[in-house]
Phi, psi and omega in degrees: 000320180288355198246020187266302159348272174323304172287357164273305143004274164334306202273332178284010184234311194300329185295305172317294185345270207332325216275318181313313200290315195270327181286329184286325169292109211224129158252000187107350191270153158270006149266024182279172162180165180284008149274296163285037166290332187297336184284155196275176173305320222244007190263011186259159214260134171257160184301092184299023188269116192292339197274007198260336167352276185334349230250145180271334162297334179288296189292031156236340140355293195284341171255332131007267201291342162282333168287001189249308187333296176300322185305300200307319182305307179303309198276334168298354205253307162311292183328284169356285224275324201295300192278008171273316197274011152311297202296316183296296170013288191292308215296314176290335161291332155326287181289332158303324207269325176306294190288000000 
């Protein structure tokens, strides 16, 4: 139980980190904002002209936005382990409360 604790502990600090980390990261689009830091890059709707790719400010745009991908990745990959050890949490208290 205690070591269930401690990692839930772990992983809720680990979160703030993400969230922090990821609201401090700014790529530059101008649909971001600190309400919708959770959302991926690709849930924001883009311009379909394909010749602007090509452009060396875009393509550091573009690399931006997979390293915040990736961060946004992390922190659903926490939650997840976050509602998992919740979930053992309740199940032992359960079971504590039962015997």
């Amino acid at each position: 139980m205690i070591t269930t604790l401690l990692f839930t502990t772990l992983f809720i600090i680990i979160w703030y980190y993400l969230r922090d980390l990821i609201n401090y990261y700014k790529t530059g689009d101008p649909n971001e904002n600190n309400q919708n830091y959770w959302m991926f890059s690709y849930d924001f709707k883009d311009d379909k002209d394909f010749k602007k790719y090509w452009d060396k400010d875009i393509q550091s745009l573009n690399q931006r936005k997979r390293i915040r991908n990736k961060l946004i990745f992390l922190l659903y990959i926490d939650t997840l382990i976050l509602f998992l050890l919740s979930n053992l949490i309740v199940a032992k208290m359960m079971i504590f409360i039962s015997n």
